[in-house]
N, CA, C and O atoms as CSV, one atom per row, in Angstrom:
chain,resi,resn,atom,element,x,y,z
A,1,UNK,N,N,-23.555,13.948,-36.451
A,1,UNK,CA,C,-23.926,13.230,-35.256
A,1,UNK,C,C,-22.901,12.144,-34.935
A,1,UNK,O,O,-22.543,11.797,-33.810
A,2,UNK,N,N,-22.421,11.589,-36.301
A,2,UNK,CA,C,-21.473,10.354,-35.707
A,2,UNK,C,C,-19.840,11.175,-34.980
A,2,UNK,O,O,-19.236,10.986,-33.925
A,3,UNK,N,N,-19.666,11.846,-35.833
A,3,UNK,CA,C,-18.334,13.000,-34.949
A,3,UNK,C,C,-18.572,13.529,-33.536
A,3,UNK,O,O,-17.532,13.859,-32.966
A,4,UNK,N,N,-19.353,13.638,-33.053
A,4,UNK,CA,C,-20.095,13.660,-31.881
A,4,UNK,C,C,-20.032,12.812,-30.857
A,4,UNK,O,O,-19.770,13.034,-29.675
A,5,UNK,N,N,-20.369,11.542,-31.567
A,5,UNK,CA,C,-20.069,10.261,-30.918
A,5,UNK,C,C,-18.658,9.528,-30.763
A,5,UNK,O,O,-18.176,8.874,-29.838
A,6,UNK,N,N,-18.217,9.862,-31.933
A,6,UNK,CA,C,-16.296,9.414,-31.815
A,6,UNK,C,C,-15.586,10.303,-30.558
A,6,UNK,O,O,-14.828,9.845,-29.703
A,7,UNK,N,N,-16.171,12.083,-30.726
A,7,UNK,CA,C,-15.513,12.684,-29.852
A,7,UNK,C,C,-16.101,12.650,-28.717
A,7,UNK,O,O,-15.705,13.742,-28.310
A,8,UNK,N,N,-16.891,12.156,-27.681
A,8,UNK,CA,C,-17.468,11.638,-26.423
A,8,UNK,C,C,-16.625,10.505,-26.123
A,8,UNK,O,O,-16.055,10.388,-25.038
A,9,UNK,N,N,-16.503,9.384,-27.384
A,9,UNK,CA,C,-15.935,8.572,-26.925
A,9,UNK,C,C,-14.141,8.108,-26.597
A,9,UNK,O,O,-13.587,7.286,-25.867
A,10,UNK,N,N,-13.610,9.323,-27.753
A,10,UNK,CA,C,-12.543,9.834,-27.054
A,10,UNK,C,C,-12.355,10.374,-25.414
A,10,UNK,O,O,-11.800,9.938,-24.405
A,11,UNK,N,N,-13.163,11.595,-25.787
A,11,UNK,CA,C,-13.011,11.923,-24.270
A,11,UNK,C,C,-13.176,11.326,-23.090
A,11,UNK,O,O,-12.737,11.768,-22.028
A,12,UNK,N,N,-13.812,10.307,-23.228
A,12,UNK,CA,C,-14.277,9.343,-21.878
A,12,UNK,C,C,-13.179,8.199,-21.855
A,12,UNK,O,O,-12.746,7.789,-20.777
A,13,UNK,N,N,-12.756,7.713,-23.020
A,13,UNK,CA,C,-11.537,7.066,-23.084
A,13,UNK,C,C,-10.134,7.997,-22.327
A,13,UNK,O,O,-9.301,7.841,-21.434
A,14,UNK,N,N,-10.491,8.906,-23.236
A,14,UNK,CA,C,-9.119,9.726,-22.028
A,14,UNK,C,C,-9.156,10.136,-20.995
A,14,UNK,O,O,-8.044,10.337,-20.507
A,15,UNK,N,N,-10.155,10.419,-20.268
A,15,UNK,CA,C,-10.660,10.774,-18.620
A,15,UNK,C,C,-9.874,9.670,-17.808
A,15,UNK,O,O,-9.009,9.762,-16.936
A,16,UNK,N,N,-10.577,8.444,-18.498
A,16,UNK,CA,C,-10.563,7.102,-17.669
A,16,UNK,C,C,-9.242,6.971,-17.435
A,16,UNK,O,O,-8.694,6.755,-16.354
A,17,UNK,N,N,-8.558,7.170,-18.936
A,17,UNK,CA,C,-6.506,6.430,-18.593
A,17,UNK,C,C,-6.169,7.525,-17.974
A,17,UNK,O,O,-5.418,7.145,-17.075
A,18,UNK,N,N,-6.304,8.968,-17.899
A,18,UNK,CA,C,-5.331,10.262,-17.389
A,18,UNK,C,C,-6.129,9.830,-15.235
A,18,UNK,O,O,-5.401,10.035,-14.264
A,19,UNK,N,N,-7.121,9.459,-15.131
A,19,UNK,CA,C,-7.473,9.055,-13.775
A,19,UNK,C,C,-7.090,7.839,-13.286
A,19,UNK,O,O,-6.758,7.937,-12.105
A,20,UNK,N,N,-6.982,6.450,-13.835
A,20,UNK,CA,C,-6.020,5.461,-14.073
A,20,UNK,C,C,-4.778,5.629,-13.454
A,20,UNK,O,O,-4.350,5.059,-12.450
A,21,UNK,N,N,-4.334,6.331,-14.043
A,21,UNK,CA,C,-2.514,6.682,-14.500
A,21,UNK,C,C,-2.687,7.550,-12.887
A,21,UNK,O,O,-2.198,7.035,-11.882
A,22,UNK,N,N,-3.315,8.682,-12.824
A,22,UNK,CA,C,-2.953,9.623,-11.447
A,22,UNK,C,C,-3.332,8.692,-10.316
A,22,UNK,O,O,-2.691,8.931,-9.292
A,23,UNK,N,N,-4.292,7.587,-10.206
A,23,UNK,CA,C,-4.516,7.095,-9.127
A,23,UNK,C,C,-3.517,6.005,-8.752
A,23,UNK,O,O,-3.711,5.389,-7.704
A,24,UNK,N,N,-2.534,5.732,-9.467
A,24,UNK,CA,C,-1.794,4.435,-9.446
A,24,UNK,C,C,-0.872,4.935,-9.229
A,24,UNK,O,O,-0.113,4.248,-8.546
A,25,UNK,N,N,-0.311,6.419,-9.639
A,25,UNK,CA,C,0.736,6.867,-9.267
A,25,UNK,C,C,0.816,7.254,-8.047
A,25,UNK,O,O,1.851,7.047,-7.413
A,26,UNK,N,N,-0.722,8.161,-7.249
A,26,UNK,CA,C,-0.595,8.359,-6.086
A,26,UNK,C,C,-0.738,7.012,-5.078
A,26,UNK,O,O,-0.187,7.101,-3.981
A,27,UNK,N,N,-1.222,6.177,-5.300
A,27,UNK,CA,C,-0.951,4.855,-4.529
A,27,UNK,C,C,0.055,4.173,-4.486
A,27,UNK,O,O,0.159,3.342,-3.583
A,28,UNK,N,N,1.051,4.326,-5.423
A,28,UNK,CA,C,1.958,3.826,-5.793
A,28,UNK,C,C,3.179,4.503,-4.954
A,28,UNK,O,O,4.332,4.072,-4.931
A,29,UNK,N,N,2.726,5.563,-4.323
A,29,UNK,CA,C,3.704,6.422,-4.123
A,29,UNK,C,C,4.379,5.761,-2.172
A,29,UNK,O,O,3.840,5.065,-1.312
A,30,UNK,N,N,6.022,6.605,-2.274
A,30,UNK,CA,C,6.443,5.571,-0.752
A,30,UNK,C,C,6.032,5.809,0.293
A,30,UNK,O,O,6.190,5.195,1.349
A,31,UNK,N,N,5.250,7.082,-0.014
A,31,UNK,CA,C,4.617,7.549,1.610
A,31,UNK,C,C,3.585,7.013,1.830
A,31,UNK,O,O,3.288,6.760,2.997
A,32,UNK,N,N,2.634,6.642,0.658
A,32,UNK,CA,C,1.586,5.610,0.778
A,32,UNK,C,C,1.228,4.450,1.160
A,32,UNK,O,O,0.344,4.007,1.893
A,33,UNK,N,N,2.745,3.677,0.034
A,33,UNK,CA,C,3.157,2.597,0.867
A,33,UNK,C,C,3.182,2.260,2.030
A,33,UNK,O,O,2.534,1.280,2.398
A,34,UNK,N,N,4.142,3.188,3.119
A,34,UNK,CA,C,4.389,3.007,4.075
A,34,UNK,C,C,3.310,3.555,5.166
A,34,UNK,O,O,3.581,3.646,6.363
A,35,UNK,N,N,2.364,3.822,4.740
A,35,UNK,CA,C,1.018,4.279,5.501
A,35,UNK,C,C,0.226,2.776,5.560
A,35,UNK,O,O,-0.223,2.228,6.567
A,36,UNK,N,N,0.203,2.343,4.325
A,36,UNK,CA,C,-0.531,0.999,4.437
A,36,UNK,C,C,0.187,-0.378,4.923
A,36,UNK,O,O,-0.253,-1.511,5.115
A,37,UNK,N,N,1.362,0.149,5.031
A,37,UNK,CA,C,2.273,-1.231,5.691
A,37,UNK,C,C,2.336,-0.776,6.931
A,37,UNK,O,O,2.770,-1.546,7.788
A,38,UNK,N,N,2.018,0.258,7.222
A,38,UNK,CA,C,2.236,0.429,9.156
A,38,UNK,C,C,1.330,0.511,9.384
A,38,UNK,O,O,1.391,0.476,10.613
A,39,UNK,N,N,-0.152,0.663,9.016
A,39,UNK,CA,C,-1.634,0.560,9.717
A,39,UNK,C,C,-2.079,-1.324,9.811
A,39,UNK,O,O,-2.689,-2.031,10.614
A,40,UNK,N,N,-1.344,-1.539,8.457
A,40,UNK,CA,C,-1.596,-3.070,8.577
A,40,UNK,C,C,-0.864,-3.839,9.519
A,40,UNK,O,O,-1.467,-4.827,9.937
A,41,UNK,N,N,0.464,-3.613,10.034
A,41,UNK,CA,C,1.385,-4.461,11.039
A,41,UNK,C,C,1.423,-3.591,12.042
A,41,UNK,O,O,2.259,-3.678,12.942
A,42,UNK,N,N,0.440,-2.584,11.978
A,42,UNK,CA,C,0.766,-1.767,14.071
A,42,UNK,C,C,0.101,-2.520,15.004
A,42,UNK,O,O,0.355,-2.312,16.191
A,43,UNK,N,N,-0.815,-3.474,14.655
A,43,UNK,CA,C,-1.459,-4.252,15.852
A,43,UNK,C,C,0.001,-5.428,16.120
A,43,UNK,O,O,0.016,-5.926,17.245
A,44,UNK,N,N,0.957,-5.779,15.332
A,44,UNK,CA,C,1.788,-6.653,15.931
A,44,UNK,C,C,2.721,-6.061,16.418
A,44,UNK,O,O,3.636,-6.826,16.723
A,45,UNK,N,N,3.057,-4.189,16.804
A,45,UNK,CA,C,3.723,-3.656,17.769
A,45,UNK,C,C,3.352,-3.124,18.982
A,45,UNK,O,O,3.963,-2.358,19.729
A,46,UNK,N,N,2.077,-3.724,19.093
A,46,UNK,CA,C,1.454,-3.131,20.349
A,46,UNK,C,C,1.829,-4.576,21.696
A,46,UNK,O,O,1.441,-5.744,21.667
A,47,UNK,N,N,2.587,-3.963,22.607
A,47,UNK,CA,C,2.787,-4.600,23.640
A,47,UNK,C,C,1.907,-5.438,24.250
A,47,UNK,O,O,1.636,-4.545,25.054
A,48,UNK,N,N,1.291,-6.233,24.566
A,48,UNK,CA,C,0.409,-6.810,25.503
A,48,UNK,C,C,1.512,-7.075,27.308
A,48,UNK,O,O,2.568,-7.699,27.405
A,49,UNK,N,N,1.014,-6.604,28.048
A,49,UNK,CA,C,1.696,-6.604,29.102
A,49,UNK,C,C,1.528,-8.523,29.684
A,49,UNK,O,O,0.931,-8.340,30.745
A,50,UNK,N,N,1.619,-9.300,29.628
A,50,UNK,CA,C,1.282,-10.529,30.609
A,50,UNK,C,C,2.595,-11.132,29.289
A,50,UNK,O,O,2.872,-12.308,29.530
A,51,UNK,N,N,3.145,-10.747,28.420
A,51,UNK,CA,C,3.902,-11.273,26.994
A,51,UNK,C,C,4.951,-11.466,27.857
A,51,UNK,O,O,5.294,-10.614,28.677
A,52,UNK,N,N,5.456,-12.483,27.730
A,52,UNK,CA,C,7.007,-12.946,28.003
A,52,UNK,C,C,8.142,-12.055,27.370
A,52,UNK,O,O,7.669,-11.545,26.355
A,53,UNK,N,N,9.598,-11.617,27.579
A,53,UNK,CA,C,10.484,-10.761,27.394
A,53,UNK,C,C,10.443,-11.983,25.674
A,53,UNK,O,O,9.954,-11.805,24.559
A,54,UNK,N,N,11.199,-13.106,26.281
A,54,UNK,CA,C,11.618,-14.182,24.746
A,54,UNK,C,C,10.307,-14.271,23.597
A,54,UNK,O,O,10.731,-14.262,22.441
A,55,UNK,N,N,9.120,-14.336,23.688
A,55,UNK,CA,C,8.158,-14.676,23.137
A,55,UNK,C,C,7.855,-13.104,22.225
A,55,UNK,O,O,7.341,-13.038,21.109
A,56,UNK,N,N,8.411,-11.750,23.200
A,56,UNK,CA,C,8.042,-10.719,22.834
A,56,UNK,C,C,8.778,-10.202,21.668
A,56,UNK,O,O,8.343,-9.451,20.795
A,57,UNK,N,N,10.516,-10.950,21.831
A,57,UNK,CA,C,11.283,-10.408,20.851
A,57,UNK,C,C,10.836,-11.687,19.624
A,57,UNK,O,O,11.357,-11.469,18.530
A,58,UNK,N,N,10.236,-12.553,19.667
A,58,UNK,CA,C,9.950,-13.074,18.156
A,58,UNK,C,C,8.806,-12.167,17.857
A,58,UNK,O,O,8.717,-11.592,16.772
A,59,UNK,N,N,8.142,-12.068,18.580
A,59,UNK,CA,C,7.005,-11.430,17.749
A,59,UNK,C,C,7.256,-10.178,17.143
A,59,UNK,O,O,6.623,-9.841,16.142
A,60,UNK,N,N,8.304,-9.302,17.762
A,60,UNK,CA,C,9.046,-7.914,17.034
A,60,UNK,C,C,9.389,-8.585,15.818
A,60,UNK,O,O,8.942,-8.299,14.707
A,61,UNK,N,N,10.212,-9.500,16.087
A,61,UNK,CA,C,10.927,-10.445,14.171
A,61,UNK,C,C,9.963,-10.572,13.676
A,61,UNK,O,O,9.985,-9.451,13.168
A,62,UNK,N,N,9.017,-10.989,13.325
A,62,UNK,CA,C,7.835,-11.709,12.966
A,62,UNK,C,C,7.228,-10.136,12.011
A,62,UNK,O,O,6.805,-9.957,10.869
A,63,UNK,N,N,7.476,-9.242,13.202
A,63,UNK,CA,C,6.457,-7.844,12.499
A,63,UNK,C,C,7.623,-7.020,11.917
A,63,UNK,O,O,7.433,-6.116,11.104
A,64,UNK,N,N,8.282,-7.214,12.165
A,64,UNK,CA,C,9.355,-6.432,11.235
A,64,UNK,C,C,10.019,-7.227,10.254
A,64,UNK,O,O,10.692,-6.493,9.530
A,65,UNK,N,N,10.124,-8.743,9.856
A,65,UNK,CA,C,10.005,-8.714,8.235
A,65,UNK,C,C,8.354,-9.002,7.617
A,65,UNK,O,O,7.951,-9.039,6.454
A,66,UNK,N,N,7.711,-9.160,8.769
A,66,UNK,CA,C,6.015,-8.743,7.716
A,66,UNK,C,C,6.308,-7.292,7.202
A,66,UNK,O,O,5.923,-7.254,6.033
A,67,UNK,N,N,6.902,-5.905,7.636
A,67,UNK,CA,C,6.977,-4.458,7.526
A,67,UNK,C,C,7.368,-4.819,6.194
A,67,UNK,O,O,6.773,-4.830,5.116
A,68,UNK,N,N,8.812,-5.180,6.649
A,68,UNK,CA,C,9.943,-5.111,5.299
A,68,UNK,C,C,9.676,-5.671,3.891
A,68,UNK,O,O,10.079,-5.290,2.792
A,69,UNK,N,N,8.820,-6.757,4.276
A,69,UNK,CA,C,8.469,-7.309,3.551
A,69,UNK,C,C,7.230,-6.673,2.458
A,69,UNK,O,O,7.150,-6.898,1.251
A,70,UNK,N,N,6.636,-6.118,3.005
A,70,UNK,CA,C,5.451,-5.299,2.616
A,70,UNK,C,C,5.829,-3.802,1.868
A,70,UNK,O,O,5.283,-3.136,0.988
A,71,UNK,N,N,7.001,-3.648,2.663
A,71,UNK,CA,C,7.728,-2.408,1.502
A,71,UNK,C,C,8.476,-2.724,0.742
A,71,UNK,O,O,8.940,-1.792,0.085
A,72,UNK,N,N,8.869,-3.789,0.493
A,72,UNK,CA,C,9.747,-4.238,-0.699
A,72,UNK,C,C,10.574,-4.333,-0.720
A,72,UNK,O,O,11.110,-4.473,-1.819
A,73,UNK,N,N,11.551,-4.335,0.766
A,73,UNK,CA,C,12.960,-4.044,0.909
A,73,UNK,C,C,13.241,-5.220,0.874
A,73,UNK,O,O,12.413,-5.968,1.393
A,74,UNK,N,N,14.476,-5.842,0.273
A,74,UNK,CA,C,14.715,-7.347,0.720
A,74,UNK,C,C,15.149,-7.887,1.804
A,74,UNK,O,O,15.813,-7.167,2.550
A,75,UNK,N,N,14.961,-8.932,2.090
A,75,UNK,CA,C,15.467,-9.292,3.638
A,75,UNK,C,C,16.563,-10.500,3.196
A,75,UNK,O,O,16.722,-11.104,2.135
A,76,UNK,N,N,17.140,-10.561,4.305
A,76,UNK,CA,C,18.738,-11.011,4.171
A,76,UNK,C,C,18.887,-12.191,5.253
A,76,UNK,O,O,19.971,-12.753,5.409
């Protein structure tokens, strides 16, 4: 009965790290990344029409090193 119990508790120990490990890798991954850095900063590329031309190009700067920034690229 106690071998029983060691080997359950193996196996549930190893479920957990081999699901761990695959979920971090697929989140981890650059297409992911860049799914969650462009759903999060697409509301600061959406035009509002009444926006000034000058006011419009900071706010492009503004959302494109929030992007860059969010993917890890360094900014310069």
């Amino acid at each position: 009965m106690n071998y029983f119990r060691i080997a359950k508790t193996i196996i549930i120990f190893s479920s957990l790290s081999y699901l761990c490990v695959t979920f971090l890798r697929n989140y981890n991954s650059p297409e992911n990344i860049e799914k969650r850095c462009m759903l999060k900063f697409e509301k600061d590329f959406k035009i509002p029409l009444e926006t000034p031309r000058e006011e419009w190009v900071l706010i492009l700067d503004l959302a494109d090193n929030n992007y860059l920034k969010c993917m890890g690229i360094p900014q310069y």
